[in-house]
C-alpha positions as CSV (number, residue, x, y, z in Angstrom):
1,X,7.5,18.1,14.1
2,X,5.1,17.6,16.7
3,X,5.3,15.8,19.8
4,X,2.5,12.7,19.5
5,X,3.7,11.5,22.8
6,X,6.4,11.8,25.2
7,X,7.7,10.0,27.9
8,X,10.4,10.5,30.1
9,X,11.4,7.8,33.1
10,X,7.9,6.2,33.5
11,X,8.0,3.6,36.0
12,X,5.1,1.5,37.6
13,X,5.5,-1.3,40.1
14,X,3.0,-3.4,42.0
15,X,4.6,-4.8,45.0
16,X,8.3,-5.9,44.8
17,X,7.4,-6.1,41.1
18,X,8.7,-3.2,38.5
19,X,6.4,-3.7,35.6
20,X,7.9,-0.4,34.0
21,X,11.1,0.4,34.7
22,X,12.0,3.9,33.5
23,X,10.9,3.9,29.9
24,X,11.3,7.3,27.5
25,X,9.9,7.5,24.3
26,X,8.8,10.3,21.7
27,X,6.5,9.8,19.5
28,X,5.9,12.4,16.3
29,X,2.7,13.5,15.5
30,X,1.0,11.5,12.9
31,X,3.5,8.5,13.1
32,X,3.4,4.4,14.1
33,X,5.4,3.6,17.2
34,X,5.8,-0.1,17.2
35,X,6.4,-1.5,21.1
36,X,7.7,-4.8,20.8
37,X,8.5,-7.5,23.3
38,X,7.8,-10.8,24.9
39,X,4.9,-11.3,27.3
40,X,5.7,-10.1,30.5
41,X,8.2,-6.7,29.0
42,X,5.5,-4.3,30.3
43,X,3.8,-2.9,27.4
44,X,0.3,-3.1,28.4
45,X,1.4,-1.5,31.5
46,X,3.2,1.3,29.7
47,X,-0.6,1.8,27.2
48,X,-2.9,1.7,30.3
49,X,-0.5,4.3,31.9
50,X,-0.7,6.6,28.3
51,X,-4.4,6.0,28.3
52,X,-4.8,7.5,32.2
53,X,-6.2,4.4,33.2
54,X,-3.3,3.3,35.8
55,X,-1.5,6.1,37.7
56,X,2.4,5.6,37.4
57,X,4.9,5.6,40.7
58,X,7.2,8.3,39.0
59,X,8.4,9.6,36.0
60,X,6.0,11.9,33.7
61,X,3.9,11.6,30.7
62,X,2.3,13.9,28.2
63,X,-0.5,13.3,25.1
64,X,-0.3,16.4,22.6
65,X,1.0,18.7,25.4
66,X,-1.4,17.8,28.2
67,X,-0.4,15.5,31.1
68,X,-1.4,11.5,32.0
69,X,-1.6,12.4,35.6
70,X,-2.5,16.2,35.9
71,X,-4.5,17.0,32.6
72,X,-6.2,13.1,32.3
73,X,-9.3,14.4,31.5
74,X,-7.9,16.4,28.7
75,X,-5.9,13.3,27.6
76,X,-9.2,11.2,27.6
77,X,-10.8,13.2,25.4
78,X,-8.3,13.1,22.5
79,X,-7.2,9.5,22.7
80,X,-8.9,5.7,21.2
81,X,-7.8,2.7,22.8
82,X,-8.6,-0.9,22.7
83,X,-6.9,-3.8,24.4
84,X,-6.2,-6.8,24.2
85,X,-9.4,-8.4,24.7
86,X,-12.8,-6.9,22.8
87,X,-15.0,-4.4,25.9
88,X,-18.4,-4.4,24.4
89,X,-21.8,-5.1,25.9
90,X,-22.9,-8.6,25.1
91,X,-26.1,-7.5,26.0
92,X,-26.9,-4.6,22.8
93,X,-26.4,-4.8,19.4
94,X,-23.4,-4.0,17.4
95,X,-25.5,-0.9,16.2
96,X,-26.4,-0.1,20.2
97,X,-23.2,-0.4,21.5
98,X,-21.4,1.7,18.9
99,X,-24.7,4.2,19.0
100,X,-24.1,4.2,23.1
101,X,-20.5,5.4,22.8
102,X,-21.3,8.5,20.2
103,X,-23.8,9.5,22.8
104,X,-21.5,9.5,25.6
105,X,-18.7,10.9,23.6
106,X,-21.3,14.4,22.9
107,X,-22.0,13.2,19.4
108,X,-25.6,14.7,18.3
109,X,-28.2,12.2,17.5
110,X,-28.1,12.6,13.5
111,X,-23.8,12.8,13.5
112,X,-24.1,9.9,15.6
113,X,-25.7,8.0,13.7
114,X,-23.5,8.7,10.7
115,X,-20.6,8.0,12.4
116,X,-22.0,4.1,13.3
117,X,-23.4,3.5,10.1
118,X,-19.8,4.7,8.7
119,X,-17.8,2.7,11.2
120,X,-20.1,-0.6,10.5
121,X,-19.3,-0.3,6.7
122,X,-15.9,-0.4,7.4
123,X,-15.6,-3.3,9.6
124,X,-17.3,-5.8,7.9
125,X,-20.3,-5.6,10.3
126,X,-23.5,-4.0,8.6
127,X,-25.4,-6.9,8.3
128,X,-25.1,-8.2,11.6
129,X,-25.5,-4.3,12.6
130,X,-28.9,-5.2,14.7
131,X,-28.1,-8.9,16.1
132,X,-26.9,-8.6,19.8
133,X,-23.1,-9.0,20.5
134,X,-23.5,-12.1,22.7
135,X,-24.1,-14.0,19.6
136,X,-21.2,-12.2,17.9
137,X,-17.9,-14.5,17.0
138,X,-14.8,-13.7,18.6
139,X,-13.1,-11.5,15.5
140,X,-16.4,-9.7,15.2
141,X,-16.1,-8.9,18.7
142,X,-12.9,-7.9,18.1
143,X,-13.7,-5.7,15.0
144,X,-16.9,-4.2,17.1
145,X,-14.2,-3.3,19.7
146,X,-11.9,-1.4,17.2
147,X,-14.7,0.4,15.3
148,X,-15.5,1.9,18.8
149,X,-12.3,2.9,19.7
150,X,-12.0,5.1,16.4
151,X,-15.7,6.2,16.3
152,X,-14.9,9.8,18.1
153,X,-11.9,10.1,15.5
154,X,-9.4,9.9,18.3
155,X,-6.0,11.9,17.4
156,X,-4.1,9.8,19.5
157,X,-4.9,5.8,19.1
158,X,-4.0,2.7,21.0
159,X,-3.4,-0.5,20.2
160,X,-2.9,-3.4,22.0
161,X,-2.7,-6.7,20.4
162,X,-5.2,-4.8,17.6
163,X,-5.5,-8.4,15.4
164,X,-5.3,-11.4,17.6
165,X,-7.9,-13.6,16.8
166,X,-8.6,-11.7,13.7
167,X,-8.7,-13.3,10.0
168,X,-6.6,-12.2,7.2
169,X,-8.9,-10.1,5.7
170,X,-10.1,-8.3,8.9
171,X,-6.7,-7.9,9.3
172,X,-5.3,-6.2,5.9
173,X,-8.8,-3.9,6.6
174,X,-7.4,-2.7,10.1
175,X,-3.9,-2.2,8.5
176,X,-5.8,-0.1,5.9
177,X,-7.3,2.0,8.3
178,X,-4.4,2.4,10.2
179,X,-3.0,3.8,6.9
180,X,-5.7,6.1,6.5
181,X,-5.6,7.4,10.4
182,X,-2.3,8.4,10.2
183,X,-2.1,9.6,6.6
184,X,-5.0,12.0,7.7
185,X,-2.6,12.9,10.9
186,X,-3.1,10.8,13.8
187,X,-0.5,9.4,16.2
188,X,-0.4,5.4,17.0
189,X,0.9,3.6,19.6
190,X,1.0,0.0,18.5
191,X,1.7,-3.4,20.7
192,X,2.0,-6.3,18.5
193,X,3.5,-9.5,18.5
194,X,2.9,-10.2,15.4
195,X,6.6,-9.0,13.2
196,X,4.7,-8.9,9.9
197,X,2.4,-6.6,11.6
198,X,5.2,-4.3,13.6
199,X,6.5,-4.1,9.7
200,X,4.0,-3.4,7.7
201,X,2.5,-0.1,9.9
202,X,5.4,1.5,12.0
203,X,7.4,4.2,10.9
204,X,9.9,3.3,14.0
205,X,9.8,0.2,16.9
206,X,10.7,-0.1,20.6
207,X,12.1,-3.3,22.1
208,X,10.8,-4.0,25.5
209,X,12.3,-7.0,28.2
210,X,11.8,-6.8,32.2
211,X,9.7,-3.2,32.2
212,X,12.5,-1.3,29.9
213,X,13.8,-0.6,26.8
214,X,16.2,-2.5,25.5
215,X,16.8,-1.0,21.6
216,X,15.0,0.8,19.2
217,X,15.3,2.5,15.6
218,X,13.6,1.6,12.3
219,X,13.3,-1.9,10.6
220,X,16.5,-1.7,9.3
221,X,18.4,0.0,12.3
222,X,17.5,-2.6,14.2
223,X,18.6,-5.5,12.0
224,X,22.1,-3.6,11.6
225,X,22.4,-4.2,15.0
226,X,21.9,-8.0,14.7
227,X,23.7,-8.9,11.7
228,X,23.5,-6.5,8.9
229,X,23.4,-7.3,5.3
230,X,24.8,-11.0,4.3
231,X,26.3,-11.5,0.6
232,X,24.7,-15.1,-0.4
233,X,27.3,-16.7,-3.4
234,X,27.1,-19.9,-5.2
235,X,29.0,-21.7,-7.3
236,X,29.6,-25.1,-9.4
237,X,30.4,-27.4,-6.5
238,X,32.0,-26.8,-2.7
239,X,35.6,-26.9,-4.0
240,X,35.0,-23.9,-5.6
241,X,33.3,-22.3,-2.9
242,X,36.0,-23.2,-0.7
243,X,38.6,-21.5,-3.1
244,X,36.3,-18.3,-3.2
245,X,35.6,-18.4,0.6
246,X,39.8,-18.3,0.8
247,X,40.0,-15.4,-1.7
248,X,37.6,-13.7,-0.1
249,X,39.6,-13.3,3.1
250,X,42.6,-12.8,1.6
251,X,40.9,-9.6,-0.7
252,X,38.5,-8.2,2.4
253,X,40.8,-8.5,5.9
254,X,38.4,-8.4,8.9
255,X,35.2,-10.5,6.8
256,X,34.8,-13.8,8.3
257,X,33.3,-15.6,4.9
258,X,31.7,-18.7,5.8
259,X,31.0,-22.0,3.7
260,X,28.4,-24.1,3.4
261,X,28.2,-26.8,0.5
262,X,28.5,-24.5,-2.9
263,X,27.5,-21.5,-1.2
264,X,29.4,-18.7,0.6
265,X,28.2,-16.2,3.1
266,X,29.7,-13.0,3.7
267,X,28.2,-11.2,6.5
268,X,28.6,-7.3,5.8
269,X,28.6,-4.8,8.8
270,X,27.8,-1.7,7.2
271,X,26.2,-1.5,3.5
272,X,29.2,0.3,1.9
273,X,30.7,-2.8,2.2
274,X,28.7,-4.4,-0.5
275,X,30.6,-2.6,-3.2
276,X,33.9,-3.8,-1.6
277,X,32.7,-7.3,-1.3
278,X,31.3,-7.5,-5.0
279,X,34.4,-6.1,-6.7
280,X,36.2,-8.8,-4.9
281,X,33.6,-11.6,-6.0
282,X,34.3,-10.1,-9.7
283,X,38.4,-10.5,-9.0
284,X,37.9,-14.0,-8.0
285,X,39.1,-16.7,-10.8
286,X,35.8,-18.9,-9.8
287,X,33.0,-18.7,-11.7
288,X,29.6,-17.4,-9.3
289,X,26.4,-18.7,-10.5
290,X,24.2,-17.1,-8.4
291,X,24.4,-13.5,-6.1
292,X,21.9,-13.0,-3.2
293,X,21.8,-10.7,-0.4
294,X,20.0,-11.0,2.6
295,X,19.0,-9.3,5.8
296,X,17.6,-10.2,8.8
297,X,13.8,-10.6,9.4
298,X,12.2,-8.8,12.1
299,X,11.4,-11.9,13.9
300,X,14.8,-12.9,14.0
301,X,15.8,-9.7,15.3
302,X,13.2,-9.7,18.0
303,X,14.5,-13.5,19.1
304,X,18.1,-11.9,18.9
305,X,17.2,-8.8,20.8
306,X,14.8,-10.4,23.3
307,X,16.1,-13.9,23.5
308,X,12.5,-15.3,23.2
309,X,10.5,-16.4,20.4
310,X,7.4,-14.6,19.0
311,X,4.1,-15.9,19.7
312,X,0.5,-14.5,19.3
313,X,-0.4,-15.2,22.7
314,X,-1.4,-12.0,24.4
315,X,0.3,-10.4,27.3
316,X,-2.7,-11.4,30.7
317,X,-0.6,-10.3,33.4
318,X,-0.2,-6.6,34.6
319,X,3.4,-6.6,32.9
């Protein structure tokens, strides 16, 4: 498969302060990379690196082949960014601004055109198209911002922070087009805070604390890591859960089954230890009424992982 991105040992610093502190990644062609972390972990340092925007102190960087450093202007041309905070002129109209930026990106008048009254439609923002931006709310701002960034069809898209201050619905409409982006073969580097978010779009995440990496995998790979699977069992009252909690230790040496009131909870390390553990529920001479399992949710991975709790506060320091 293609190589989307790759990075190899960036590191930035400002001052005594590493922001980035030797970070790799490889991201596949038409693929979601989900960077995770608390404010602070240095992902916006890493995206304003990838988009040639900030030069880094050592390590190297390519974008479909060409170099961050060497080949930026090659870079800039193939890549969509927006960040964390909306970058449109208060001063045109929705229509004007994204008009501006086709012209500057060597889009003819009539394509141009197209492409705005295209990228309007699908943000929600046709009929307030002409009105100027300063009169704009905040998620329209922020919807503005993202149609611009994917008006020259970039192949290579970043996000920062895509949906904060956006509303449910302009939300599920910039996950759609995500979709769409990378079904049609586009590569995405998304930041996000937001776990629902990190889940719902990337095909693999990155876990970032104090400028480096500190885990990474799929959804799954990284609740393995935290916890696994957990086998959820109730029964008629807590005497019988204590007698199948005992059983259960006795049947599966090296499970730790735990009791609370009339349920029991087996934590599994590996998922072919769910077969194991349900033979021995069947074994047992209590009767279960009730079999759940469970994994981890992404934000409790992230808290595990990171040691800090999620919040949809942007990051507004250079880290």
């Amino acid at each position: 498969m293609t190589t989307g991105i790759q990075v190899e040992g960036l590191v930035k610093r400002y001052g005594d302060h590493t922001a980035v502190d030797g970070v790799d990644l490889t991201v596949p062609a038409g693929t979601v990379l989900g960077l995770l972390g608390p404010n602070g972990a240095g992902k916006t340092t890493t995206v304003r690196m990838l988009a040639t925007l900030v030069k880094p102190d050592a390590g190297r960087a390519t974008v479909l082949g060409y170099d961050v450093v060497t080949q930026a202007q090659q870079v800039r041309q193939l890549i969509g960014l927006t960040g964390q905070f909306a970058a449109v002129d208060a001063d045109l109209s929705g229509r004007d601004n994204l008009y501006l930026i086709g012209r500057l990106l060597d889009m003819p008048r009539r394509r141009a055109r197209e492409r705005v009254d295209r990228m309007l439609e699908r943000f929600g923002l046709t009929d307030a198209a002409t009105k100027l931006v300063r009169d704009y709310s905040g998620g329209m701002r922020r919807r503005l911002d993202l149609a611009a960034c994917l008006l020259g069809s970039p192949r290579v898209i970043y996000l920062d922070e895509p949906t904060t201050g956006l509303d449910p619905h302009s939300r599920n409409g910039l996950w759609a087009t995500v979709r769409e982006l990378v079904a049609d073969g586009s590569t995405v580097l998304l930041t996000t805070q937001y776990m629902e978010e990190a889940e719902a779009l990337a095909d693999s995440l990155v876990v970032m604390r104090n400028g480096g990496i500190i885990a990474s995998g799929t959804v799954a790979e990284l609740a393995g890591r935290v916890g696994g699977r957990t086998l959820l069992l109730t029964t008629a009252s807590p005497d019988d859960a204590g007698e199948l909690a005992a059983g259960l230790r006795a049947q599966l040496p090296g499970h730790q089954p735990d009791q609370d009131g009339d349920q029991v909870r087996l934590p599994l390390a590996h998922d072919e230890d769910l077969a194991a553990a349900l033979q021995a529920v069947a074994a047992a001479t209590v009767t279960v009424t009730a079999v759940d399992t469970r994994v981890p949710t992404l934000d409790e991975v992230f808290i595990t992982l990171t040691g800090a709790a999620t919040d949809a506060e942007p990051e507004r320091s250079q880290a």
